[in-house]
Every structure is written in structure tokens, then in C-alpha cells.
N, C-alpha and C positions, 0 to 999 in steps of 0.2 A: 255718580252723576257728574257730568261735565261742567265742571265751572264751579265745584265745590270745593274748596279746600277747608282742611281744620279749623282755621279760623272764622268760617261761614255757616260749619256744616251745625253748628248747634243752631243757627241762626232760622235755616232749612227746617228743620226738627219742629221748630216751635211753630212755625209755619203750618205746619201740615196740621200738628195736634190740636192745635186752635182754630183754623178749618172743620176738623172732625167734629170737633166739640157744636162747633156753626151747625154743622147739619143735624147732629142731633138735637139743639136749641130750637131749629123751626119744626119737630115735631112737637117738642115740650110746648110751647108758645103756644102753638094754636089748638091744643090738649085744656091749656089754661083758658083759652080764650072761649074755645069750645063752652066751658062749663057754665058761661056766663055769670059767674060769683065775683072776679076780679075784671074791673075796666086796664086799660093800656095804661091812663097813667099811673095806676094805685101798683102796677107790676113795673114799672118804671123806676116807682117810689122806692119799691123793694129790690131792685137788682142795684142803685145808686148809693140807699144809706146801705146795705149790706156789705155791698163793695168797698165801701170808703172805710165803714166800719174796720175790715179784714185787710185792707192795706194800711191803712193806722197802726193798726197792731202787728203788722208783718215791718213795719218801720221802725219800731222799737226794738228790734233786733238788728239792727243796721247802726253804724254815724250817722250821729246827725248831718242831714244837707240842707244847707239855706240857697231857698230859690230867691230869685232877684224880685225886685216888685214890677219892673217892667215885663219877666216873662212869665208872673202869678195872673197877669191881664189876657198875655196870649193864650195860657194856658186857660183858665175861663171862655173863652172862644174856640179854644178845642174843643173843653169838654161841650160846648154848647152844637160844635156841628158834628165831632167824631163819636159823643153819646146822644143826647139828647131830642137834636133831630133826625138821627140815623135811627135811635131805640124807637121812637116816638111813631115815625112810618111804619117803620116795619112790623111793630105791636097791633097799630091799627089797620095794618095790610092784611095781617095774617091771619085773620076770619074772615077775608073775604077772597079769598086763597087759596089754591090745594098747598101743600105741601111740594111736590112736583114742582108746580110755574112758580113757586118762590125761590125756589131752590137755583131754577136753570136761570132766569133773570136775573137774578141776582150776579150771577158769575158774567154780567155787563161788567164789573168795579176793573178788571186789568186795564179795559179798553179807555174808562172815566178816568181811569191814572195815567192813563198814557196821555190822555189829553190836559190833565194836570200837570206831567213835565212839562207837555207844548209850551203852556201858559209861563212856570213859574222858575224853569231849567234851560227854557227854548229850546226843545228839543222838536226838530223838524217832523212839522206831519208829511209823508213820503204816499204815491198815490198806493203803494200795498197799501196802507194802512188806513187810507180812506176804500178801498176793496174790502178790506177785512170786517171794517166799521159797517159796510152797506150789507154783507152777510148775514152780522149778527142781527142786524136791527131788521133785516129778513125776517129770520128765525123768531124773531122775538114781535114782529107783526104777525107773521103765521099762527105762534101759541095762543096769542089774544085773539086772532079770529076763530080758533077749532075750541078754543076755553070759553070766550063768554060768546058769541057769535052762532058757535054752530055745536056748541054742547045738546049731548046725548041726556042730560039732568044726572048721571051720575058722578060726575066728577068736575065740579066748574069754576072758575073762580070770575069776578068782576072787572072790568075795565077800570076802575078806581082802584081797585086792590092792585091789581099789574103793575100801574100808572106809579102809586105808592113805594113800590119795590124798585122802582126805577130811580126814586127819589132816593131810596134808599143806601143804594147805590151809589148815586153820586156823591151824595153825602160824604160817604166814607172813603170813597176817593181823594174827596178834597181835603177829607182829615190828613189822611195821608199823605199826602202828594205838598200839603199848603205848610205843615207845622211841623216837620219832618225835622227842621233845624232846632227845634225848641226839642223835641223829642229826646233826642240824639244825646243834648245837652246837660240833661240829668239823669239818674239813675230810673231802672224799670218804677219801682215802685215809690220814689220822690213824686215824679211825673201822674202817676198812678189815682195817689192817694190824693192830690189837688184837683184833679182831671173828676174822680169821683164824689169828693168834697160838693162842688163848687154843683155839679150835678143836682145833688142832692139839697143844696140849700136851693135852687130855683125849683125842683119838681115838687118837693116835702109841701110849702104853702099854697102852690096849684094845688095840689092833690089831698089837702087835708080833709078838706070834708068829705070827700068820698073814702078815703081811706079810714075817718071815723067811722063812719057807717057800714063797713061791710061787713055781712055775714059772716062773722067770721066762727060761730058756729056749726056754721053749715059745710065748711069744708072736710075735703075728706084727707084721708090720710092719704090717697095719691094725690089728688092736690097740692097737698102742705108739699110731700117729697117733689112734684114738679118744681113748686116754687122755690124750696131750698136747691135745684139742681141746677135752674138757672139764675140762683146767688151765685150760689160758689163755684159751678163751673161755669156754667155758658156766660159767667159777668168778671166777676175777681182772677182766673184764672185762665180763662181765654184772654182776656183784655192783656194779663200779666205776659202772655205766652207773645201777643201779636205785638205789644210793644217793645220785649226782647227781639225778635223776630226785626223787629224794624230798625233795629240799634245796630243789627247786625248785617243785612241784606240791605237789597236797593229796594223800594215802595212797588214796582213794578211786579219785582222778585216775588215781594210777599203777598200780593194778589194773586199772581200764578194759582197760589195755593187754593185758593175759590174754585177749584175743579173739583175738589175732594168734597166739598158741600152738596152738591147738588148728585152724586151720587150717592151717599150715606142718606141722606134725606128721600129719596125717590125710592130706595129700596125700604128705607125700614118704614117711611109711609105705603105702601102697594102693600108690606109684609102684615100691617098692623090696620088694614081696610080702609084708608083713612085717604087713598087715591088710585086711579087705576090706569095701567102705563097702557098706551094707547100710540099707534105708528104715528098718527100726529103728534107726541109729547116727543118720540124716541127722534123724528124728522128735523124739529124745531130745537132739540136742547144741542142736534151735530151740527147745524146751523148755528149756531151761537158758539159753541166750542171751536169749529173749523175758523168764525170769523176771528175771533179773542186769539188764537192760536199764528192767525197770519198778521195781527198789529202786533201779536208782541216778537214774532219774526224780522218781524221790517228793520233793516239795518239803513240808523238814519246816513246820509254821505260827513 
């Protein structure tokens, strides 16, 4: 790969696998949502204290690191836009969704980071890159007209749910792209284990009383293993993977990696009846790929 050397290519690595992991997270997600036993925030609940729990204990195997009390504040504002309102959209996107239009939407976050350096790097917007912008967001009106507009009833998703994933998107953009310097600055799992803390003590009080009450007889055993799958992988260990990944790479770099989501996800929903690829989804997701592909081509002067 051009532009990798040793000292990136783990960076790359982590990239990719915690992507993969992404894509198989929004079939698990909307498997859970599906069953209607667990709301968004009580699954919130559970990827937050889980997480925090498993970086706690993966800390104690480390030096101690003391974080500053000025950057325990930013970091609180991470976890609030790079978890909280990123999980929060996209938990309650993802039942009104296929799997498919989450997937390719989603892979807007290179283009939302690119516009995060404009903002906070000044990194010139150049007219490719407003060509490449007007593409995707092509592609990405096309999906929403043949998805909720001119859907067939078997495979559709909502104008709110799209809308949501856009949200989502951006979200995670700006985690990336705005606290990149706080990141940077502490160890994976320092960063980690505050970022999931901090989560967790604002979702747990939201969510308690639904979280008292749920059924929790009622689950089944693939249930439970959904939910343990995205504890520990699609939350504690993607998180672990993307914020290596960031330590190592430029934010831009590790968005790229959002390519690998929306094919892992598209195939193994089509595989498992749960969407169905259609020349409008295949039209729309090369339209968003072609545009994403030409802003982050764009060589600023």
C-alpha cells in the first residue's frame, strides 16, 4: 500500500478491523432492535457500562496514567459527541433501516472529516472536492428516493431513519476530526476507559427505569450472544482498535476505512434475508463511493 510504512502499517491494520467489526455491528443492532425486547437507550446502557467495565480492567494491567483535570472535561465531551450521540442515532436509525442504506450512508464520515480539517486544520475546500461532495450527496438523495419514496415494500427504510445516519455520521466525524489532540495525548486505553466511564454515568440514570423493567426473561440465547457481541466487540474492541488507529494515522486516513462497512454489511444482510440488493442500491452506494473517493483525492494547493 502506497504511503504505508512500519510505523503506520499497524495503524492501517486497526483500521480496517474495526470497520469490519462496524459492518457486522449494524446487522447485530438491528437483529436486537428487531426483537423489540431492548430500546436504544437500555443497548446504549449495555455497550457503555460494559466497555468501561473491560477498559478498567484492561488498565490495571498497564502504569498508572494521570489524566489532567482540564482534559477529564474534553474528554467528557468526547465521549458525549464520539459515543453517546453517534450510538444514540444510530441505535435509533437502525429499525427504521435496512441494513444496506446504513451501511452506504454512513460511508458520508471521510467526506464530514474532510470538512472537519476545513474547519479546525484549515485545510482548503478545492472545487474537486465540492464535485465529489455534490456526487455523494447525489447518491445519497437517489437511495432515499428508491428506499422510502418509490420502495417495492420489500426492503425500505425511512426518511427519519436515513436522515439519522447522516447524523450519525457527522457525529463521528467531528469526534474525530475536533479531539484528535486530546486523543493523541494519552494512552488507547487511558483515553478509553474515561471516554466510556463518563458515557456511562449520563446514559445508566437516563435509562434506568427501562432498564429495570425489561424482560429480561424473555431473552433468548441469541439475543444475550447479540448483545454480548456488541459489548465486547462492536464497543470495547472496535473503539480500542479505532482509537489505536487514530494515534497512528491521520482522521481522514481512518475513515477511508468506512469502505469495508458497507460491503461486509450488504452482503451478509442480502445473505441472511434481512435486504435485497437492488440496481438502485448497487447505483447509489457507486455514487457515494466515486464521490468520497474524489474529496479525499483532492490535493489541497
Amino acid at each position: 500500500m502506497k504511503g504505508v510504512t512500519n510505523t503506520n502499517l499497524m495503524g492501517h491494520l486497526a483500521a480496517f478491523v474495526c470497520y469490519l467489526i462496524f459492518g457486522f455491528n449494524i446487522v447485530a443492532c438491528r437483529e436486537i432492535a428487531l426483537s423489540g425486547l431492548v430500546p436504544p437507550l437500555c443497548v446504549f446502557c449495555f455497550r457503555a457500562f460494559g466497555a468501561a467495565v473491560l477498559f478498567w480492567l484492561l488498565s490495571l494491567l498497564k502504569p498508572a496514567e494521570k489524566v489532567e483535570r482540564k482534559d477529564l472535561l474534553k474528554i467528557f465531551f468526547a465521549s458525549m459527541l464520539g459515543l453517546f450521540l453517534t450510538q444514540m442515532t444510530f441505535l435509533v436509525a437502525i429499525k427504521m433501516t435496512t441494513p444496506m442504506d446504513t451501511a452506504v450512508v454512513a460511508s458520508l464520515t471521510p467526506i464530514f472529516t474532510m470538512f472537519m480539517a476545513a474547519i479546525f486544520v484549515k485545510e482548503p475546500i478545492t472545487l474537486k472536492k465540492v464535485v465529489g461532495v455534490l456526487i455523494s450527496f447525489a447518491g445519497v438523495i437517489f437511495l432515499i428516493y428508491n428506499s422510502v419514496f418509490a420502495s417495492n415494500g420489500v426492503s425500505s427504510s425511512s426518511f427519519l431513519g436515513i436522515f439519522l445516519i447522516v447524523l450519525n455520521a457527522l457525529f463521528f466525524s467531528s469526534y474525530l476530526g475536533i479531539f484528535r489532540p486530546v486523543i493523541v495525548k494519552y494512552s488507547v486505553v487511558t483515553f478509553m476507559k474515561w471516554m466510556f466511564t463518563f458515557s456511562a454515568l449520563v446514559s445508566i440514570p437516563l435509562g434506568m427505569s427501562n432498564l429495570v423493567s425489561l424482560p429480561y426473561a424473555q431473552f433468548s440465547s441469541k439475543l444475550i450472544l447479540l448483545i454480548l457481541w456488541v459489548v465486547v466487540f462492536s464497543t470495547f474492541l472496535a473503539y480500542l482498535l479505532i482509537s489505536y488507529a487514530q494515534k497512528q494515522i491521520r482522521p481522514t486516513l481512518v475513515s477511508l476505512y468506512s469502505y469495508v462497512q458497507p460491503i461486509v454489511a450488504s452482503g451478509l444482510s442480502v445473505y441472511l434475508g434481512m435486504d435485497v440488493l437492488t440496481w438502485e442500491k448497487v447505483l447509489a452506494a457507486i455514487l457515494v463511493f466515486v464521490g468520497v473517493a474524489i474529496v479525499n483525492r483532492s490535493k489541497s494547493k
